[in-house]
Steps between C-alpha positions, in 0.01 A plus 500: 500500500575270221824368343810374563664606865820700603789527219272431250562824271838526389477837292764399329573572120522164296520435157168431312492154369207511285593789206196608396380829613244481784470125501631375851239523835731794596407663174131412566520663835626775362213560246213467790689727734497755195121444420584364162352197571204422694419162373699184360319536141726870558803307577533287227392763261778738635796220522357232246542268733257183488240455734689206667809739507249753629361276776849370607639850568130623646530213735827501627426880583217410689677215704753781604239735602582702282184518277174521577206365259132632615176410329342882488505612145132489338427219267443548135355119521626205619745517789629790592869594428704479797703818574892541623623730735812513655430365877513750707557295821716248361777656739614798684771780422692700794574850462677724689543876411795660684512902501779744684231516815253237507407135314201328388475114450178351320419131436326517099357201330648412129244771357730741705178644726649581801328246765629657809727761599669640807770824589772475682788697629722299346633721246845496277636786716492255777826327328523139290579278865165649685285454165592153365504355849181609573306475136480187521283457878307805368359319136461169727309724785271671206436131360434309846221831566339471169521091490648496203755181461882552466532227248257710260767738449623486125723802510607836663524855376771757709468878430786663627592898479842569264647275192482151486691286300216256326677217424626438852267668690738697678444825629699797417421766790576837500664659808137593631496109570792408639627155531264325195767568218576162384208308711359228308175496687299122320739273732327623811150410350582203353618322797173516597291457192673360251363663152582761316611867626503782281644856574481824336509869596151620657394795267585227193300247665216798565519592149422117396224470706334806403557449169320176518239674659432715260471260209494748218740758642775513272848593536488610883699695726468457874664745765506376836520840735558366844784548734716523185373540118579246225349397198378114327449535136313221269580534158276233240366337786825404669722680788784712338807460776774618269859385448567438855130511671535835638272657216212735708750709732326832461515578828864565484454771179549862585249721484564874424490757756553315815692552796825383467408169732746218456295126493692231616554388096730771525330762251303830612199568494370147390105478482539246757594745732273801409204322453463163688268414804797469684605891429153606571505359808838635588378838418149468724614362734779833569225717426326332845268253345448185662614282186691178579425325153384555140119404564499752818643712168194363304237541801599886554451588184154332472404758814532775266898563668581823313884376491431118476252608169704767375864245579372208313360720226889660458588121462296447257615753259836397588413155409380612185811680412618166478246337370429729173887367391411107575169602291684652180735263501276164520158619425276305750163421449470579906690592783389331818551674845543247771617502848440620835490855392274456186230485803521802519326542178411815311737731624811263354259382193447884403871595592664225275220597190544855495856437406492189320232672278654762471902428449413185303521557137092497339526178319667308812221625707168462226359186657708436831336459819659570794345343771475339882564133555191297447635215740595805797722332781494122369647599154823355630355175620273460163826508297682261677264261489471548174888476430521159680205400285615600176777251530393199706189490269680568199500244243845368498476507891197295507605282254799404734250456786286229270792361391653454876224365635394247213845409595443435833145310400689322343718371747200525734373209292776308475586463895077388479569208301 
């Protein structure tokens, strides 16, 4: 690994000092990592910037490890044109997906490709004092295996289920989580690595990373159907969290016809609990199937299970009840199924479609694809990597970075002489 060691990334937010648009080396950054530019002829043709400007910015990049400059581009004579490329191993992001019943943690590199990655048991239900004591041994355990170095770390992304407020990082849990309402959750990270943490509900942080994924997808949708149901949405290429970050809760709508169940958000006959893995195990399991979790859910009803298949395929349309509403009222391009159920595949793909397709309204439903999650089970950790990188590799948080350690050069220097 190259670059500058431990605190180094501040992801903070400072003011530009240059004003011209796209002219500082966060700026530049910025243009490689969106393939605008490739060499630095494209940089100073897309900023204006002189070649010594150019060259200044390029370099300082490159001392940070940030950039990358490889000779492989053919020649059209004389030397060859060097290209840019964000450096991929210039550092390390942590990620750590929490669900209701299980976690995943990944180490990623700054291109956010997932490295290494490991499950544990260490899930939110397991309460905010057993999680955040242990997080910490279990991202140092998954480094020290891999032989990746701790001071590579540049910053952390935290998935957790239920609302979270951004700016604080606080999460807001629902009574299915007891105990985390309230629990700012970056302290007990950053005592150990101290860089950036970043926070935001798991199906918003699923819907990022699949979005990203996709490249081209459009305005996206993504329904997480797990042990509960809940919804990300990305809306012009950014997460839509509404007024208070609790946008996506469509697993607490009520569907016609039900039951008359009470969920614990104190309506009846929520989706939630008609339709998630967590009913459909309930309901197998008193029916004498030997069902302990959603995937055993999953598994059955990849045997052929006449009441697994037949269960998750009643979910499905259930789901799309839902869904047809979300799809009138925001016209996605796609609508993502993610989760531990989505495994199950075509029996909740065809339940959700026949009612989607048919509920939606014709125009809503012309060009939309509703499909399953490209990135399957790591969804969760691909989009918090990819939250943690969007802002400690943003330009006004790199250009804090240069501008802290030319600072410290500089006094580097000065204790030299």
């Amino acid at each position: 690994m190259t670059g500058v060691k431990g605190s180094w990334f501040t992801g903070g937010m400072a003011r530009r000092a240059n004003p011209l648009p796209h002219s500082s080396a966060g700026d530049v950054l910025q243009l490689v990592r969106d393939g605008e530019a490739e060499t630095r002829a494209d940089v100073a043709r897309l900023t204006g910037l002189s070649r010594s400007a150019v060259a200044a910015r390029v370099d300082d990049l490159v001392a940070a490890g940030l950039l990358a400059e490889r000779a492989d581009r053919a020649s059209t004579g004389g030397r060859p044109p060097m290209r840019l490329e964000l450096n991929a191993a210039g550092g390390l992001v942590l990620a750590a997906s929490l669900g209701s019943s299980r976690g995943q943690l990944a180490v990623c590199d700054l291109h956010g490709t997932v490295l290494a990655t490991r499950e544990t048991a260490m899930a939110a239900g397991s309460g905010p004092d057993a999680v955040l004591s242990r997080l910490p041994d279990w991202f140092d355990a998954l480094l020290a295996e891999e032989g990746y170095a701790p001071d590579d770390v540049r910053g952390i992304g935290v998935a957790v289920p239920g609302t979270v407020e951004l700016a604080t990082g606080r999460a807001v849990g629902p009574p299915t989580l007891p105990g985390w309402d309230g629990v700012a959750i970056a302290p007990a990270l950053q005592r150990r690595w101290p860089v950036p943490v970043y926070v935001d509900n798991d199906v918003n942080v699923m819907a990022l990373g699949e979005f990203r994924t996709r490249g081209d997808a459009g305005d996206l949708v993504f329904v997480k159907v797990s042990t509960g149901i809940g919804a990300g949405i990305v809306s012009e290429g950014r997460v839509y969290r509404g007024a208070l970050g609790a946008a996506g809760e469509i697993g607490h709508i009520p569907v016609a016809g039900g039951r008359g169940l009470r969920c614990w958000c104190g309506n009846v006959d929520c989706l939630e609990v008609l339709a998630s893995g967590r009913h459909l195990v309930e309901t197998l399991a008193a029916h004498g199937a030997a069902v302990a979790g959603v995937r055993d859910v999953v598994a059955l009803a990849a045997a052929g299970h006449p009441e697994a298949v037949s269960l998750v395929r009643e979910s499905g349309r259930l789901l799309g009840e839902v869904l047809a509403s979300v799809v009138n009222v925001l016209n996605p391009a796609v609508v993502v199924l993610g989760g531990d159920l989505a495994d199950a595949g075509d029996p909740l793909l065809a339940g959700v479609r026949e009612v989607v397709y048919r509920r939606s309204t014709a125009v809503a439903t012309r060009e939309l694809k509703i499909v399953a999650s490209s990135l399957g089970e790591q969804a969760g950790l691909h989009g918090c990597a990819t939250m943690a990188l969007d802002r400690i590799l943003s330009p006004e948080s790199v250009d804090a970075t240069l501008a802290r350690y030319a600072a410290q050069r500089a006094v580097d220097d000065a204790v030299a002489v």
